[in-house]
N, C-alpha and C positions, 0 to 999 in steps of 0.2 A: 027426236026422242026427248021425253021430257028431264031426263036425268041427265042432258048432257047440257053442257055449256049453253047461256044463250050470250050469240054473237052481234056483233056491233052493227049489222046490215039492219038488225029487225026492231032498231031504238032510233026513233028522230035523231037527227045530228044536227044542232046547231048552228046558225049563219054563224061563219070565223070573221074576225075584224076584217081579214082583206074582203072579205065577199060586203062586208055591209061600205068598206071602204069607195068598193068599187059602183054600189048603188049609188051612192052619193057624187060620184063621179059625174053615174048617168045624170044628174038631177043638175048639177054645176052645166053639163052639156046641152041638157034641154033649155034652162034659163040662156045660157049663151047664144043659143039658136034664138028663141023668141028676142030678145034684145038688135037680134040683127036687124029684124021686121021694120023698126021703130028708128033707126039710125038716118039720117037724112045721105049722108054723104056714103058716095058706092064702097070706096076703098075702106071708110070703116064698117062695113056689113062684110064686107068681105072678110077681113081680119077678123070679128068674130063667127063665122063660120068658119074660118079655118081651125080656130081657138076652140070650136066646138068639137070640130071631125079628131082633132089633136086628143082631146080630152076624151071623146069617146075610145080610140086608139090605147089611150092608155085604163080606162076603166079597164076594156076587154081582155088584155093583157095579163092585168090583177085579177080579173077572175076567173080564168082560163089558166092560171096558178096558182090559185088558191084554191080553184077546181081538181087540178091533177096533187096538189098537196095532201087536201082532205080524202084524196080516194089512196094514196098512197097509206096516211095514215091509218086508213080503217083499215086495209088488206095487212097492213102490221099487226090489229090491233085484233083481226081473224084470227092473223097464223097462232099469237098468243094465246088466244084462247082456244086453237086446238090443240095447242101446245101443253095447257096446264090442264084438259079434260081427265086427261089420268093419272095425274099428280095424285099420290095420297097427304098433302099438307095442302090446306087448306090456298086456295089462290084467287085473286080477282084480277079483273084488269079493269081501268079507270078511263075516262076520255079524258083531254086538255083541260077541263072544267073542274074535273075532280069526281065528276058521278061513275058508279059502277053502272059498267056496259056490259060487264061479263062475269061469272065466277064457277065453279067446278062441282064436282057433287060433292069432294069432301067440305069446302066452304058452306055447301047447301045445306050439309048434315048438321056442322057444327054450329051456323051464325042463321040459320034459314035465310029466306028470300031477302038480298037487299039489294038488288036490279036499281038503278037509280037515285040508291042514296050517295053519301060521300064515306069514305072509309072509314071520318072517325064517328060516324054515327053506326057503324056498321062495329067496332071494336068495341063501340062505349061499354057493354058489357063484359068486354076480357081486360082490357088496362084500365089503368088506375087513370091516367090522365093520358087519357085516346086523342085528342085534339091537338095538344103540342108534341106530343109521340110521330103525328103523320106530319102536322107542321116542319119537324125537323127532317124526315124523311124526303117530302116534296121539296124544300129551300136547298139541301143535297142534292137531288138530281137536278138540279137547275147548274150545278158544276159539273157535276160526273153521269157518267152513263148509270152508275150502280149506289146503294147506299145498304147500311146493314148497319142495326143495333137491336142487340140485346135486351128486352124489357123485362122489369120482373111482376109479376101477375101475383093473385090468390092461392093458384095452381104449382106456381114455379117461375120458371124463366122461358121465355118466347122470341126467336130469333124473327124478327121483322125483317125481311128482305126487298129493297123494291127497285124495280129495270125501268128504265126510260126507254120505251115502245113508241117512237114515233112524238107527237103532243103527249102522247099518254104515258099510262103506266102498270105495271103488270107486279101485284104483291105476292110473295109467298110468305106464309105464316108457321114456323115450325116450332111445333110443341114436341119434339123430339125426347128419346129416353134420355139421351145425354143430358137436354136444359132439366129434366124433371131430377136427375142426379145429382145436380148442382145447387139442387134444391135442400139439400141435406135433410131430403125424408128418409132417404133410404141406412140414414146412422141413427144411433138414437141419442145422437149428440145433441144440445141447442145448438142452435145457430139462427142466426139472422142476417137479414139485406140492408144494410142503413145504406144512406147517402151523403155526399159529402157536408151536409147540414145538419147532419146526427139524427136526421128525421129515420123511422124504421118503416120499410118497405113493405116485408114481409118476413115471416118468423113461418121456422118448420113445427111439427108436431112436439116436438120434444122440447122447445122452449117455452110452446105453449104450455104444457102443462107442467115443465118446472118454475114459470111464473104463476101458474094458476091467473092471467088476466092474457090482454093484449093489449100490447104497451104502444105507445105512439113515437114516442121522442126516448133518445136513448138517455138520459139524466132521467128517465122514470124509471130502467131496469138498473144503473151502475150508481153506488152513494157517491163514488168519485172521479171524477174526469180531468184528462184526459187520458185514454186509456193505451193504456205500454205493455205492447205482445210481451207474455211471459211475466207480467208484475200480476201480484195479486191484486182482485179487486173481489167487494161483496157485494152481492148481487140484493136485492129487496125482492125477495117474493112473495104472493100472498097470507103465507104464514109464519116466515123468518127470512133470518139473514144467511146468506151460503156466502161460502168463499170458493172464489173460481180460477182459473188463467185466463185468459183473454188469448186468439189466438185470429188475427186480423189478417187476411186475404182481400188486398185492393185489386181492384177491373179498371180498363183505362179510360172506362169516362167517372170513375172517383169515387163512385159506390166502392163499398166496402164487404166483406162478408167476414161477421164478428161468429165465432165458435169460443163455446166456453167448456175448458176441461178442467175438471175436478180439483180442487187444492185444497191443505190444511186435515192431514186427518183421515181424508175419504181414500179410495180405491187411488192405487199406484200406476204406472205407465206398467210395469210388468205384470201386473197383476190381471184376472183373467175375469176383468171387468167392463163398463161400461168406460173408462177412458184407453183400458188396452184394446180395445176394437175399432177404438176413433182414433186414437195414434195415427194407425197405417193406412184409414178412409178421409184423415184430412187432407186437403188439396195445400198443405204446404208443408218445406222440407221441418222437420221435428228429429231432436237428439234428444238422447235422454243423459246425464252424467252423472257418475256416483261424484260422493264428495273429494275421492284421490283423483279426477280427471277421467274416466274409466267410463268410457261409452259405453253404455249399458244397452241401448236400445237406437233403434233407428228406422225411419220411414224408408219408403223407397224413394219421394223427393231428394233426403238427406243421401240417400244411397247415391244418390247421380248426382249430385254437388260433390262430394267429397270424395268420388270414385272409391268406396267401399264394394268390400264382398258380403255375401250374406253371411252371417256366425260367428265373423269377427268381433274382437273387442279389444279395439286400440286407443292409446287412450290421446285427448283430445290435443296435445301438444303434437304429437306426430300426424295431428291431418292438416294442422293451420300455423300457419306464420305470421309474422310480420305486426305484432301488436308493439312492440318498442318495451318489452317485459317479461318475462319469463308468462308462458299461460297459465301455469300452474296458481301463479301466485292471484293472477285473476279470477280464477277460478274460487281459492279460496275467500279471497276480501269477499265475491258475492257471496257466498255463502252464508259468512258470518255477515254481513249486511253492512259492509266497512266502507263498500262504494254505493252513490245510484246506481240505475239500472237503466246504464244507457247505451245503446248499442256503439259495436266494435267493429272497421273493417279489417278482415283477414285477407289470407294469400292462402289456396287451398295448395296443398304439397303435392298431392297425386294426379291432382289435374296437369295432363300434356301441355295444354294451352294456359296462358295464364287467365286465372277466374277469380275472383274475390269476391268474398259472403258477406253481409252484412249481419253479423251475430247478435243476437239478443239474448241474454241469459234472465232467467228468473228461476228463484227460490221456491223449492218448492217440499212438501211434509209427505215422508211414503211409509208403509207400516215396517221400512226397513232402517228410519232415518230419513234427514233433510236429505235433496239430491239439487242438483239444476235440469230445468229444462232451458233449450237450447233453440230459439229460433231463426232460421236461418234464409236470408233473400238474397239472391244474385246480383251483385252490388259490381259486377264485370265493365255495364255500359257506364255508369255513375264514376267510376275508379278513372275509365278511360279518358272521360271529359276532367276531372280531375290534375289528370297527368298533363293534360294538352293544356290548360290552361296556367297551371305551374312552369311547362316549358315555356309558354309565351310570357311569363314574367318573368323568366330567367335568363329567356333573348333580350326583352326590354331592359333590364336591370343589367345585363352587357353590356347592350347597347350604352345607356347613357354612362356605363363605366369609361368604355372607352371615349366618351365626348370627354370627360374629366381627366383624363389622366393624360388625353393627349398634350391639353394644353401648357398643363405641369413641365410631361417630360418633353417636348418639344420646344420648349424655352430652356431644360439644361441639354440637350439635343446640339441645339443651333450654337449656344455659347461653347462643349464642345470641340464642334467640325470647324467654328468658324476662327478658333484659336488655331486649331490643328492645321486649317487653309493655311494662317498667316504665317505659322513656324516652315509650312512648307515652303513658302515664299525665298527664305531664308536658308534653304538645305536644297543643295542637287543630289541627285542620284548615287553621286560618289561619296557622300557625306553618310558616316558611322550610325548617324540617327534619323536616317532617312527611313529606313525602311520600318521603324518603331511609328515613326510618325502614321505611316501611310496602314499599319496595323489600326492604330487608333482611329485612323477616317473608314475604313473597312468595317471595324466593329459598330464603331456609333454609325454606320450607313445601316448594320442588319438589326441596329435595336429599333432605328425609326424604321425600319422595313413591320416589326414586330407590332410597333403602334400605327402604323400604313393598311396593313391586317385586320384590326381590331374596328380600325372605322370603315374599313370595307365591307366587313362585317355588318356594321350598323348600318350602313349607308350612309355615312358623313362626310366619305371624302371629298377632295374637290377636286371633278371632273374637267376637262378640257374636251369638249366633244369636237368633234368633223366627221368631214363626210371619208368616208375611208374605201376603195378599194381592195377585198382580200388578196384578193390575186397579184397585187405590186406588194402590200404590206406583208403578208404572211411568207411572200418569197423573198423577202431581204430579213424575214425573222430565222431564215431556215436554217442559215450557217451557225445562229444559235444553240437554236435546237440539234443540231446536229453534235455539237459539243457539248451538252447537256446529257443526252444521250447515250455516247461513248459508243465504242467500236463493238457490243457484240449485238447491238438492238439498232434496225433498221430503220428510218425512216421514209414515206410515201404519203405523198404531197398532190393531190388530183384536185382542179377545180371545175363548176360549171363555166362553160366558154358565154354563155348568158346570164354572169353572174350581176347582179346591181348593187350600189355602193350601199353600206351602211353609216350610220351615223353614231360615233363611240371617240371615249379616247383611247389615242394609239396606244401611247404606255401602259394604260391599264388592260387592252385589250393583248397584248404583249404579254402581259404578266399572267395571265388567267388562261392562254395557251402554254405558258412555260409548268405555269404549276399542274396542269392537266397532263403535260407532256411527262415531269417528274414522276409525277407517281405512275406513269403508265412502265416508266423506265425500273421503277423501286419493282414494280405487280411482274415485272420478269426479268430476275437473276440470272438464268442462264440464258437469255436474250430472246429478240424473237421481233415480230414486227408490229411498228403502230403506224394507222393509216388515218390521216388526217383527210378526210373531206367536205369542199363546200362544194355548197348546190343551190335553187333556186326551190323554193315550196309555198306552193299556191294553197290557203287553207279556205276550199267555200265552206265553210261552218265551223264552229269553237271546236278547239280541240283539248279534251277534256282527260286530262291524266296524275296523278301523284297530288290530289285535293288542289291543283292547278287547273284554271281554265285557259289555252291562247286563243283572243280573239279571232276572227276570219281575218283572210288579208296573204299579202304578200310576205316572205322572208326568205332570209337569207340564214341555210342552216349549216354549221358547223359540228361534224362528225369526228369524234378522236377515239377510234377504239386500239384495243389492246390484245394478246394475247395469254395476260396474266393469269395467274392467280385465282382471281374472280373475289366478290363480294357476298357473303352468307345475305339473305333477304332479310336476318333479322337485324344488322347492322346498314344494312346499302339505304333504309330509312333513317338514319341521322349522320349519315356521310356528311350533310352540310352543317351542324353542328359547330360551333365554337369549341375548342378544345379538346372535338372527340377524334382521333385518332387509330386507323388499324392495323397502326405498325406498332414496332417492340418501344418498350420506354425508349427515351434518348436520340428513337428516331426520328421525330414528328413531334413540331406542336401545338398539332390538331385544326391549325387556323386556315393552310391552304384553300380546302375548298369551301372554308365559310368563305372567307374572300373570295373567290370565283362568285362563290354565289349572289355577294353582296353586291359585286360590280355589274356582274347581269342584270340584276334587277332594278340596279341604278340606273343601267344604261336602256333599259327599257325593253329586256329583253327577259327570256328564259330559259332556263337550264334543268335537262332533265339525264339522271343514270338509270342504266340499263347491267346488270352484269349475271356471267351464268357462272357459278365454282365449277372450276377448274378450264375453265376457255375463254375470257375476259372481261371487259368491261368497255361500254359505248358510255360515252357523254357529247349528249347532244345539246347544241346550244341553237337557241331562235332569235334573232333578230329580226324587226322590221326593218325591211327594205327600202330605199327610197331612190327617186329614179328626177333628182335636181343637182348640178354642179354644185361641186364644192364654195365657191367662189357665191353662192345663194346665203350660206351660214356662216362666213367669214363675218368678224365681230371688229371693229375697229380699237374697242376700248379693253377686249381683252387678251394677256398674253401668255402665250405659253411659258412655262415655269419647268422644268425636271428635276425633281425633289429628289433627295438619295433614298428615299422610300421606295423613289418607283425603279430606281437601279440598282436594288440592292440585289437581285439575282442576278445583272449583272455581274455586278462584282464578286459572284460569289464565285463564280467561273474564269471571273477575268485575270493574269497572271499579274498586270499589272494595272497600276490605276493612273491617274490626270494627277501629275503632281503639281500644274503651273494651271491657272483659271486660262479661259482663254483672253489675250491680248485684251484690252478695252485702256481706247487711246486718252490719256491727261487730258482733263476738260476743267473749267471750272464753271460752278455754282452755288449758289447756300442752300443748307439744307439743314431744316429745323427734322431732329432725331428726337420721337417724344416716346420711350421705352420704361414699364416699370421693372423689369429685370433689369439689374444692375451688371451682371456678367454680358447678356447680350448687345447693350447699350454698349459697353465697351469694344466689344468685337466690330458690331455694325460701326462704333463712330471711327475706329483707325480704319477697316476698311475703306470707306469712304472718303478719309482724309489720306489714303494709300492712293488712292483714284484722283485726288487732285481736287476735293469739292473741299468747301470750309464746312465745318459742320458747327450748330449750336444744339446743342443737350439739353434736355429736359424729361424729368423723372416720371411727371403726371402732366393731363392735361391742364388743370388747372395752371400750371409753374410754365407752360405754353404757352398760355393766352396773356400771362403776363408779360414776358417778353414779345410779346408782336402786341401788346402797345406803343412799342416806338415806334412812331412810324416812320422813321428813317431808315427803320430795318427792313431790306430786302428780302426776300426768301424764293426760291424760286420751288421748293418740293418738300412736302411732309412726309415725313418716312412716322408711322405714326401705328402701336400697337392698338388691337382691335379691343381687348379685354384690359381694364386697367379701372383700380381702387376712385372711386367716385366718377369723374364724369369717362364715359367711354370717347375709342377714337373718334366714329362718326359724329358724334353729338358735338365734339368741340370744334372739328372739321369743318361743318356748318356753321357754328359762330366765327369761327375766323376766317371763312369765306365769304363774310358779308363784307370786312372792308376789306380784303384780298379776294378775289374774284379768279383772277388767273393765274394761282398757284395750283400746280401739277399734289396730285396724292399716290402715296402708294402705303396700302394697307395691309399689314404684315400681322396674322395670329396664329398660336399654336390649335387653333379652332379650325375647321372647317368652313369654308366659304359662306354655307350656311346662318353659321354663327353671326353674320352682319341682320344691324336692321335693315330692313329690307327697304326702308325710306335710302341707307346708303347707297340704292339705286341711282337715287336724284343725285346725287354728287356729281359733279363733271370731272373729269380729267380724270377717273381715280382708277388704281389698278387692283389687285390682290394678289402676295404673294404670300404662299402658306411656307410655316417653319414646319420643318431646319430648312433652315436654306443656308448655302454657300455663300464664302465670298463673291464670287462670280454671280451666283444670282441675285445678289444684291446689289451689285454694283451693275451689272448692267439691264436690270430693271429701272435703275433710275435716270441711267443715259438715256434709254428709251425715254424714256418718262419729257426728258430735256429735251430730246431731238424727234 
């Protein structure tokens, strides 16, 4: 039939690169053969005759699939076009090349015959610039299966649609009532298509003739730029100057669509004129406002932003919130023209979900008095990104709080416990002020517990990782837990019998089941059961949940659910939060599961909650698994430490505490003590002189290096702060190991481990112990250190 499609059987096709490939093959094979002829020696004729039959081999290969390609291809490139014969939107289908193999009778009717051309020679007459229109189209389907834009024509707007059909490609062209609607012929509003280079696309009937010309570049219709939906601007038209509002509708590739309604004088939004019929036919939300606030009028866009009814008239304080000012008073400064006219985000009130508008007001003259017009864009995703990047600097800004404050309060921390050690030294159990004393080591154990939180938080503390077994660790944590608990809440304790060690430290991983455990105990008052389980979980592909991805791989997962309470969903997203809390004041403060959180993710792991109100809450934690002896990660130079940080839950349960350090037997040694806190210097140096070592004091490094100029001076260990006014510890540690070589270090900061330069690497001998630290762990950090 002559009206229908013609299809791709009845057009030459092309030799494809493989086919001319494989010609060339032939021709490498035939030279190879004759070469043989002419070779003196058998064994190399031989070799290229095999080098030829090889070579033929693979020609025939390549073209006996590039054969069944190209025919695969064309029966796609068939189906398409019996596919589009009875399309009423114009359609072609293209080969690999780009020529039309195929098109429909409406493409016949509208573009006639173009069998053979390429598409943008085939459109040149409907776009403005048909060449880079199909160029972008083609460079897209080169990713995707599918590509779609928008262009705007003489006519209107024309949806380009195009499918990757094999090498080819199959167009459809929809000049639909919808694009010609868009076109704003059918208001008798202006309006125009600019782009985002203020060039004009196209202009409807109505601006054409309130220009009386057609204008090119928008600085030939506006005397001022740049133009602010809802300000006034005057227009230049063929035979005066009008004043308008400007009312700008952007599309997401940056074209714009500028409408101008009436201002200064002319016809009202109420009035039953040419701007009252374009109100409710403009494509964006529009308010109309008396000058007391008194919504006067409204689209239907506005109607679905603001959840209005139709008839009402409320006035514009009770639809929006959140300007930091009474609205009213906003309202009137625009009016009387006291502020710019610069847009405001709000908080709509009647909306269920939360939504925020971005409002523009502009001034406007009706034959009833000034009023405002009120422009209005859903500003919901823009607020969202807003919020998220304001919490991320208000974790960062934590964070580094707590790196500062630790150091501060962890140096009167240590002065303190390590006072309160030594009076304990001095009092037994029978003694009147025994137990005040042991209040004070209790207290200052849960304020460092409070700054222990804060850098878990941030991720600063300083870890002691191994390789750890749950199934030995979490059952000698149990009797804990079990008095944690209390008698009317159950505990259940189940592991996989193929479980594989992880790598964390114990303490911390201790504390981050304790606090999981707590709140499970707090989530049910009149009791019930939590069921702690580990297991084995094999991930072949990321697993992708709470804006968290966990790589594939092995873990080891830890399950704590509960019976409680449960978690509302609009709260259980900032459960890991610093300071947020969802118990009563006085209960909680707020830090628990930022810390869980902080140390999972320290430790190289992740942590995700689950909870339903009123049946409980799962927190599930991932660790990587690893399947090497302990005895593979054992470090010789460094040593464990138990800070009252990490026992401060301990003790919070415990009836009593360690009044006496443990034993550490009379040794001697020198030991240069180089501390800029002057209380802690004092505790450290009797301790140590308690222990039977000679100590020499020094305030700063520099008052250091001056004494280890004698060289008569021994010294066998620097007890040496990490953070200190002009030269730091590392830095002078390295000067005075140049002509002392084999003295022992041990580096003591209210900082995180972190906190070292990381050159303090190279040091030999050196250790770190983080404050507060105890008597005890001072002193037998250094013995270590000697022996």
């Amino acid at each position: 039939m002559a009206d229908q499609a013609v299809v791709p059987e009845k057009l030459a096709v092309p030799i494809g690169a493989a086919s001319r490939q494989s010609w060339l093959l032939f021709g490498l094979a035939i030279v190879c053969a004759g070469l043989a002829w002419y070779v003196p020696s058998q064994a190399g004729s031989l070799m290229l005759f095999a080098a030829s039959g090889s070579i033929i081999a693979v020609a025939m290969l390549l073209l006996l699939t590039s054969h069944f390609q190209e025919k695969r291809d064309r029966r796609a490139l068939v189906q398409a076009a019996d596919l589009i014969d009875l399309d009423p939107a114009p359609c072609f289908c293209t080969d690999e090349y780009g020529a039309i193999v195929a098109q429909n009778l409406s493409a016949t009717e509208r573009f006639g015959g173009r069998m053979g051309q390429s598409m943008s020679q085939a459109l040149s007459g409907l776009l403005i610039n048909a060449p880079a229109a199909v160029f972008r189209q083609e460079t897209a389907l080169v990713r995707e299966r599918m590509a779609r834009e928008t262009l705007v024509t003489r006519r209107g707007h024309v949806r380009v649609t195009a499918h990757r059909v094999g090498k080819g490609a199959l167009w459809r062209l929809d000049e639909s009532v919808e694009s010609a609607h868009r076109s704003g012929d059918h208001i008798a509003l202006p309006m125009m298509v600019v782009s985002p280079n203020d060039t004009i696309l196209s202009m409807n009937d109505a601006m054409r003739d309130t220009l009386g010309r057609r204008a090119r570049r928008l600085s030939e219709v506006f005397l001022k730029l740049p133009l602010v939906p809802g300000q006034r601007r005057s227009v230049q038209t063929a035979t005066k100057t009008i004043d308008v509002l400007p009312v700008e509708v952007r599309a997401v590739d940056g074209r714009r669509e500028v409408y101008l309604l009436p201002a200064g004088g002319q016809a009202g939004i109420n009035d039953d004129g040419v701007a009252a019929r374009a109100f409710e036919a403009l494509p964006v939300a529009l308010v109309h406002i008396g000058g007391d606030g008194e919504v006067l009028a409204f689209n239907q866009h506005a109607q679905a932003l603001l959840g209005l009814t139709p008839g009402e008239g409320p006035y514009l304080s009770d639809l929006v919130e959140g300007l930091g000012r009474p609205v009213e008073d906003w309202i009137r400064d625009t009016l009387e023209e006291r502020i710019p006219h610069r847009p405001e985000v709000l908080r709509a009130k009647r909306r269920e979900e939360d939504c925020f508008l971005q409002i523009t007001l502009g001034r406007i003259a009706t034959s009833k008095g000034p009023s405002l017009l009120a422009v209005l864009h859903d500003a919901t995703e823009l607020k969202t990104l807003e919020q998220q990047f304001v919490q991320s600097q208000k974790m960062q800004a934590i964070g580094e709080l707590a790196g500062g404050v630790a150091h501060d309060f962890n140096n009167l921390l240590t002065a303190i416990t390590g006072h309160c050690d030594l009076l304990l030294l001095r009092h037994d159990q029978g003694d009147p002020d025994y137990g005040d004393l042991v209040q004070i080591n209790q207290n200052a154990n849960r304020a460092a517990s409070l700054v222990g939180q804060l850098l878990a938080f941030s991720r600063k503390q300083t870890l002691q990782p191994e390789l750890l077994d749950l199934r030995d660790t979490m059952g000698e944590l149990t009797h804990l837990l079990n008095r944690l608990v209390g008698e009317k809440v159950q505990l259940h304790l189940s592991h996989d019998p193929a479980l594989l060690p992880i790598r964390a430290d114990r303490r911390q991983l201790d504390q981050v089941l304790m606090n999981i455990v707590v709140n499970a105990r707090d989530a049910m008052p009149d009791g019930g059961v939590i069921d702690i389980e580990t297991r084995m979980v094999r991930l072949p592909e990321p697993l992708r949940r709470d804006e968290a991805e966990v790589p594939a791989g092995q873990y080891v997962s830890i399950r704590v659910s509960d019976e409680g309470v449960g978690i509302a969903p609009d709260k259980l997203s900032r459960i890991f939060e610093p300071f947020y809390t969802t118990k009563g004041v006085g209960e909680g403060t707020g830090l628990g599961l930022s810390m869980v959180y902080g140390i999972i993710k320290q430790t190289g792991g992740y942590i995700f909650a689950d909870s339903t109100v009123g049946q409980g809450t799962t927190f599930t934690i991932y660790c990587p698994a690893h399947d090497r002896l302990a005895d593979e990660f054992s470090s010789p130079t460094k040593e464990r430490h138990t800070s009252p940080a990490e026992l401060s839950a301990i003790d919070a349960v415990s009836a009593t505490t360690q009044s006496e350090p443990p034993a550490v037997s009379p040794t001697d040694g020198v030991v240069l003590l180089v501390e800029d806190e002057a209380p802690v210097r004092a505790f450290a140096s009797r301790a140590l002189r308690l222990r039977g070592y000679t100590v020499l004091e020094a305030e700063n490094a520099e008052e250091a290096l001056e004494k280890l100029r004698d060289s008569a001076l021994a010294i066998d260990v620097f007890v040496t702060d990490v953070v200190m006014p002009g030269m730091d510890g590392p830095s002078w540690v390295r000067e005075a190991l140049k002509s002392r070589p084999g003295v022992k270090v041990v580096f003591v900061s209210g900082y995180a481990e972190d906190a070292l330069d990381k050159t303090s690497e190279e040091i030999p001998n050196s250790v770190f112990l983080p404050k507060p630290f105890s008597l005890s762990d001072l002193t037998a950090t250094v013995q270590r250190q000697l022996h």
